[in-house]
N, C-alpha and C positions, 0 to 999 in steps of 0.2 A: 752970369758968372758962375751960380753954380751949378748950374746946365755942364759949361764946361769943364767944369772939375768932374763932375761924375765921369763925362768921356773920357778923359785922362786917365780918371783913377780904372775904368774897365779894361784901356790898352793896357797900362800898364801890368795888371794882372794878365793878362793873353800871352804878355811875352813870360813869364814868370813867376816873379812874385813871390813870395816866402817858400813855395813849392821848388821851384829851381832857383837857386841862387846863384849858380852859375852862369844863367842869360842864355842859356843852350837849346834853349827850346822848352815843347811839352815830351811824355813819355813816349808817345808816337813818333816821334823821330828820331829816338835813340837805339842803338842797336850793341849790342854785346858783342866784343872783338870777336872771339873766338868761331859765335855765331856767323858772325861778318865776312871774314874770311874765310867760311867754309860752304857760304851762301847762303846762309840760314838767318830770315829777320825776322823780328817781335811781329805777333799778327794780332791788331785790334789795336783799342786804346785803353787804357781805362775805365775811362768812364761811357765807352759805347757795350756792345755786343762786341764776344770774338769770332771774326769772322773764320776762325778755323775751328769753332767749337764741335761743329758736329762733321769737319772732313779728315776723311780716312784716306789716305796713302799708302803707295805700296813701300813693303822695306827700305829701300834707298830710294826713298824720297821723302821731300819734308814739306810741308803747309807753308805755303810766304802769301799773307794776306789772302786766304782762301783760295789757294792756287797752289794742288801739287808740282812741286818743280824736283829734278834729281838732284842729288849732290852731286858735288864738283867732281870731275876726273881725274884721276892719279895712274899713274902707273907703277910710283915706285913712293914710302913715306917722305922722299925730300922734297915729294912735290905736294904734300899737305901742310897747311899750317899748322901752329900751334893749337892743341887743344882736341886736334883729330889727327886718324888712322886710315891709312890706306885700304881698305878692305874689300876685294871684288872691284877694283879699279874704281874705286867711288871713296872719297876723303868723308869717313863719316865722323860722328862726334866720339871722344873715348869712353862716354858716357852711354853711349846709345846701345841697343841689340835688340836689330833687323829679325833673328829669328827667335827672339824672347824664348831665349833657353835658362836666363839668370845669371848670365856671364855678358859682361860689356865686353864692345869691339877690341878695348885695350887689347885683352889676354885670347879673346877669343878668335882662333884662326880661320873659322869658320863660320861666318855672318848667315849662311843661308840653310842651315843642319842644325836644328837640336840638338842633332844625336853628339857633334863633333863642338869638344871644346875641352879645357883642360879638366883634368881631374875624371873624366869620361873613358867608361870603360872599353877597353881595347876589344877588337871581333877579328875575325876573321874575313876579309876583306879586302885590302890592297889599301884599306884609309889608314886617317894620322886620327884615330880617334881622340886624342889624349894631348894633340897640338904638341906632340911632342917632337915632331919632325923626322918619328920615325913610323916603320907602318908593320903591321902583324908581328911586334913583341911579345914576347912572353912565352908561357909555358903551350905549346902546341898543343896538350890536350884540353886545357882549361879554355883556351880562345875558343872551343870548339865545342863546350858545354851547355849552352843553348843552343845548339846549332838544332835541328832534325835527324842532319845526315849524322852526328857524333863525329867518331874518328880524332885524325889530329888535322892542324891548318898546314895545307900543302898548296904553296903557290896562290895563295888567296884563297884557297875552297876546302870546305872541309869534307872528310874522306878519309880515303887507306888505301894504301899501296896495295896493288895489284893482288888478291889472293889473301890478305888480311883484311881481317871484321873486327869491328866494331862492340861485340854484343852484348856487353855489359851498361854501357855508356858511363864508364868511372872513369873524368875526365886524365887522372892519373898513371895511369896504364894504357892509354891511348888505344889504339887497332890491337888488343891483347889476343885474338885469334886467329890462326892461321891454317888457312885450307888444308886439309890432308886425305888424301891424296891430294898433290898439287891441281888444280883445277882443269889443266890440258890433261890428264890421264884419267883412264877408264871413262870418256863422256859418252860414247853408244856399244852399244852392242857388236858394233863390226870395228872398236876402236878401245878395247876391253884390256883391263890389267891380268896382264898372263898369269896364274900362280904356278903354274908348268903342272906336271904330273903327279897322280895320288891315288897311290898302289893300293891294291887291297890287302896287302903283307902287313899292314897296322900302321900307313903313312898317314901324318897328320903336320898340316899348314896352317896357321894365321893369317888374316891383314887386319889391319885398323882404319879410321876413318872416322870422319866428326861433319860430313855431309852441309858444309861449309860451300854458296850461300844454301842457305836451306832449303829452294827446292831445288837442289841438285839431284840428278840420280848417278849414281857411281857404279860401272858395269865390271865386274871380273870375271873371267874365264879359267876351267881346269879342268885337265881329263882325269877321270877318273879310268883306273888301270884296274882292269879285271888278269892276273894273272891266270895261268894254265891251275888247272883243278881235275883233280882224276876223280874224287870219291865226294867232296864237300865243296859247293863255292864259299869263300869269305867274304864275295861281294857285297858290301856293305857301307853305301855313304852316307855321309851326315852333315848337313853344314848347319850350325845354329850360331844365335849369340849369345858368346859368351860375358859379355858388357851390355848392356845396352842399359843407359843413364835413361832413369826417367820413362824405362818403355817407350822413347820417342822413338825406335828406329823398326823398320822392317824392312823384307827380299820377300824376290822373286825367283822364282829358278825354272829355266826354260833345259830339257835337255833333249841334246842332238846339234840342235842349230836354233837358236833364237828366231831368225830369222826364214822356217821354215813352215809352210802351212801344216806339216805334221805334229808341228811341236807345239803344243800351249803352256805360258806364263801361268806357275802359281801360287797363293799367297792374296794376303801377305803374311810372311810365316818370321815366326822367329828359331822354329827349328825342323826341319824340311830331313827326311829321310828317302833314299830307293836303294832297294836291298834284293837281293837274292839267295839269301843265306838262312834260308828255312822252307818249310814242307810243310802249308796248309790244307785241311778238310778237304779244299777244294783240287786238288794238286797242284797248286801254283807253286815255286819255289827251285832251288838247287841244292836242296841241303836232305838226302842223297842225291848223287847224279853220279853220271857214268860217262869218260871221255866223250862216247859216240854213244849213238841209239844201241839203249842194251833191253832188256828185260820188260815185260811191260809192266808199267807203273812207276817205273824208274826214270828221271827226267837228266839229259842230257847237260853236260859241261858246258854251256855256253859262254863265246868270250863277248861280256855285255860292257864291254869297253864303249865309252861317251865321254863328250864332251860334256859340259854343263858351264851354263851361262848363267851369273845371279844378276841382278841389280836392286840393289841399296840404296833407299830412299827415307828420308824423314815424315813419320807419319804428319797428316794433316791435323792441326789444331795444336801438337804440341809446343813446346814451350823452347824456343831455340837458344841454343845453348853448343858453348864449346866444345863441350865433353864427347867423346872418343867413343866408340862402340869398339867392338873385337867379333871378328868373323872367326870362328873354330871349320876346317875346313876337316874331313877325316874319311878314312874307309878303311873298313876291316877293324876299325876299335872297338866297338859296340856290338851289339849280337842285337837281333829281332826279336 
């Protein structure tokens, strides 16, 4: 008889017993609503091993007794239960986050990105960094402050309008410089900004330029105009810089024809002279001369009328920058 009381007394503890007082079972066969309906069940018992202790799952997926399985499908939240979020078409927990950024499914719009979650700083992109439903807000230059390229955010990419730089990178003042010469003019030598004619009567010409991107080279052309001379040439040109920020800038000056096997490029100068308006040791010069062949020792009026081709380029290694050089173009101002 007391054989059979001890059986009793062991069923009776299997089904329950002060542990469950509700007669529901053991902990192994209980499951958490929320869990439940989401497909998510307790894995292990108590009092064994958990069989999902040492299994790893991908994102949307969850461990049900040692067995990755997905979470449930949704396509829209009215098709998740209570307790979960629709996210990436998979009803996950509101609790959960697949890409362990520190923001649960609730708030977070974006289960599979770190990067993307509220309070997350906005890029330049075409993303909702910030789940805010909206994409590349904010100030254009600032989005674009870690970028490489600098600039401002244009159309998801950062950059500058056609002919503006960048070159400060002070996200506040965005593409702050602008090519000058506009970048289709002066780019060869057979494609040169004209400054037209420049007399030896004491004409003198400018241009400017900030050789914008920086290995541009920038080509002008100008005749220099030898007027008629009976007793003295004044021919006398001179092109220098009268700016040049930094020493970054130097020319070239080909004259006749840049493009002529007679002609050679030289430099790089920053102040370039050919003159005729003097009478050296050797008798080179026009300063006397005489219309036509007169006297011997006396050197002829020549009309030493040329073209002249410069090109303007930013020396190597310097430090690029917006600032503006100034070409002084001149003849007949100066004397030899």
């Amino acid at each position: 008889m007391s054989f059979a009381i001890g059986v009793l007394s062991l069923a009776m503890t299997a089904c329950g017993g002060d542990d469950d007082p509700g007669g529901g079972g053991t902990d192994a066969g209980r499951v958490d609503a929320a869990r439940r309906d989401a497909g998510v069940r307790d894995s292990g018992v108590d009092s064994g091993p958990d069989p999902c202790g040492d299994v790893v799952c991908d994102p949307f997926q969850f461990c049900d007794r040692g067995t990755c399985q997905a979470y449930p499908g949704c396509l829209s939240m009215s098709m998740c239960p209570a307790g979960t979020v629709c996210r990436h078409r998979f009803c996950l927990p509101e609790d959960g986050d697949p890409d362990e950024d520190g923001v649960t499914a609730a708030t977070d719009c974006d289960e599979t990105n770190p990067a993307v979650h509220p309070g997350a700083a906005e890029l330049c992109n075409g993303m909702d960094e910030d789940c805010d439903m909206a994409v590349d807000e904010g100030d254009p230059g600032e989005l674009c402050a870690s970028d490489p390229s600098g600039g401002i955010c244009m159309d998801a990419h950062c950059g500058c309008p056609d002919g503006t730089f960048d070159v400060d990178r002070v996200p506040t003042n965005g593409c702050e410089c602008m090519a000058m010469p506009a970048r289709n003019l002066g780019v060869a030598c057979d494609m040169p900004i004209d400054v037209g004619d420049v007399s030896d009567t004491g004409q003198m010409m400018t241009v400017s330029g900030n050789v914008m991107p920086d290995d541009r080279d920038i080509w002008y052309r100008f005749r220099g105009v030898d007027e008629l001379d009976t007793s003295c040439d004044n021919y006398h040109v001179r092109v220098q810089l009268t700016a040049n920020p930094g020493d970054a800038f130097g020319f070239e000056v080909y004259r006749g024809a840049c493009d002529a096997t007679e002609c050679a490029g030289m430099g790089p100068f920053t102040d370039y002279r050919w003159a005729t308006d003097f009478r050296d040791a050797a008798g080179i010069g026009e300063c006397p001369c005489t219309p036509a062949p007169g006297a011997a020792g006396v050197n002829t009026c020549d009309d030493d009328t040329r073209e002249f081709f410069i090109r303007v380029f930013r020396r190597p290694g310097t430090t690029v920058a917006c600032e503006s050089y100034t070409l002084e173009i001149t003849n007949g101002v100066y004397d030899s």
